[in-house]
N, C-alpha and C positions, 0 to 999 in steps of 0.2 A: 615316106609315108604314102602308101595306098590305097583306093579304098577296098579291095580287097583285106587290107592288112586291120582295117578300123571295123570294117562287116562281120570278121571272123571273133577279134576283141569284143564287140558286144555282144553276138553272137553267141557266143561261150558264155560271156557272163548272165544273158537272155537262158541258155540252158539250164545253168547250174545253180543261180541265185534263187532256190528254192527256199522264202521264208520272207519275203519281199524286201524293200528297199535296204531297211538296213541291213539285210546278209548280202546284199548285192554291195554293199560298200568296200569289203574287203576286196570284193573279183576287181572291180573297179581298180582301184589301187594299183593291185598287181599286174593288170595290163596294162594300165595308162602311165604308170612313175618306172614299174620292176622292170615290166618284159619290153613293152616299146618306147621305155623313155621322151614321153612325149610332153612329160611335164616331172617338175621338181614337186618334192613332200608339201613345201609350202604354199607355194599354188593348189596343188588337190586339198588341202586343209582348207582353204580359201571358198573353193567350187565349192566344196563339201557344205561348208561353214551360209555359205548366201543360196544354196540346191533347198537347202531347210527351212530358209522364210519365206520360199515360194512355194506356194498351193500344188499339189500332183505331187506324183511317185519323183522319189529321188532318184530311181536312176534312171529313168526319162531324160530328165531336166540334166543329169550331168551326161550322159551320152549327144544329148543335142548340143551342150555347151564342149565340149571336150571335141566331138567332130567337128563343128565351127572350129575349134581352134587348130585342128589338124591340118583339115583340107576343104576348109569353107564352105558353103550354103549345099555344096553337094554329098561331104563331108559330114556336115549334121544332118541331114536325111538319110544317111547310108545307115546311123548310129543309130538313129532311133529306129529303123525300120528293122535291122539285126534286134536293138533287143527287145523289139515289141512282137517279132513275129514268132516267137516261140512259143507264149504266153498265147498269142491268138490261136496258134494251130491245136497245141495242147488244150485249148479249151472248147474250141470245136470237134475235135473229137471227144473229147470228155461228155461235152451234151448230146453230142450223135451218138454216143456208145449207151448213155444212161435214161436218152429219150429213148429207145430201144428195150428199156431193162424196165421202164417209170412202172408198168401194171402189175408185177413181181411185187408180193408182199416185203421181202428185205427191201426192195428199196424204198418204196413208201417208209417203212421203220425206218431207215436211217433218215431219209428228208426228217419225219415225225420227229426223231430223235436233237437232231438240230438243231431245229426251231425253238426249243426253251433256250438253250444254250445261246445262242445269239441275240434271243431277246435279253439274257440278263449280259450278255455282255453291252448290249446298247443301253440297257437302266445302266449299268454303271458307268460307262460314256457321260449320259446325260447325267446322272449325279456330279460326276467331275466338272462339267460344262457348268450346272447351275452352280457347285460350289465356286469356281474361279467369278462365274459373274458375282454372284454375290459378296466377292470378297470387293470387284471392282466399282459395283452399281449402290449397294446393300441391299439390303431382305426386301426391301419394299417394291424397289425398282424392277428388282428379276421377277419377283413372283407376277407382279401386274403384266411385266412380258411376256413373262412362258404360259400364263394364261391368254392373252392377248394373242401370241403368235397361236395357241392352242387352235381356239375360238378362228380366227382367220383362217389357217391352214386345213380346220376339219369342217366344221359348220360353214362358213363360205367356199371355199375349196379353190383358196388361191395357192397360187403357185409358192412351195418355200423358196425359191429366188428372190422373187418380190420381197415376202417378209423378211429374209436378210437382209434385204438392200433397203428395205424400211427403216428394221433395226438399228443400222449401222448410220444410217443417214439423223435416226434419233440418239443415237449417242455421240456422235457427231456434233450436232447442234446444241445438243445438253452440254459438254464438254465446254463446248463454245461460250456459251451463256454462264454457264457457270464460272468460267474461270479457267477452266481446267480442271476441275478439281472431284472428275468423274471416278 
């Protein structure tokens, strides 16, 4: 195991995993069980399985855990920095090529164009978000929240870290007091 051999593996998978994490799970796979046997089906089901309840891109977290287990601390820097630096180069030139183009009417239309589409892809994020809380809080709980965090995050203009870490620290404590029974 090299790290030459672990830079190229993520590497490839940093190039080609075009569609983010979870199409990177197949490349994953195929280098770390198929091609360089570095681990069994059941262990990468494992990785796979605990990469998912941690915060950040899956295949970050499994290239930094899979290099640690290759070839240690040097190992998992080699992995992330293969399959982070593709995504960074291709993205600087993507903003250098398109700061270059921004005063061109098509590009304005396509930003313009965008912009609705992602706003309703995040309404229906946050419909999702409020339905699961409400199934966990009820109606009453969420709505005084997501007015509450509203109200803090735009009229005060605190940071949304803080109000998470309010949040969480209030269901937390409710959960506590209650019983559990949040």
């Amino acid at each position: 195991m090299t790290q030459g051999q672990i830079f190229m593996a993520f590497f490839r998978i940093g190039m080609l995993g075009y569609g983010g994490g979870p199409a990177s799970i197949p490349l994953i796979h195929k280098e770390v069980v198929e091609k360089y046997k570095w681990m069994k089906d059941e262990e990468f089901s494992d990785i796979l399985a605990m990469g998912n309840t941690l915060p950040g891109p899956i295949a970050t977290k499994m290239a930094g855990y899979i290099g640690y287990r290759v070839a240690g601390t040097a190992g998992m820097l080699n992995a992330i920095a293969a399959s982070v630096v593709p995504t960074v180069v291709l993205m600087i030139v993507l903003l250098v090529s398109l700061a270059s183009f921004r005063e061109y009417p098509w590009v304005q239309g396509m930003t313009n164009g965008v912009l609705p589409v992602v706003g309703v892809m995040l309404a229906v994020l946050t419909w999702q978000f409020f339905t699961k809380s409400r199934e966990g809080l009820g109606l009453g709980w969420s709505l005084l929240l997501v007015i509450l965090s509203a109200l803090l995050i735009t009229a005060l203009g605190l940071h949304p870290a803080f109000v998470i870490a309010g949040l969480l620290l209030f269901v937390f404590l409710k959960r506590t007091k209650g019983g559990g029974d949040a």
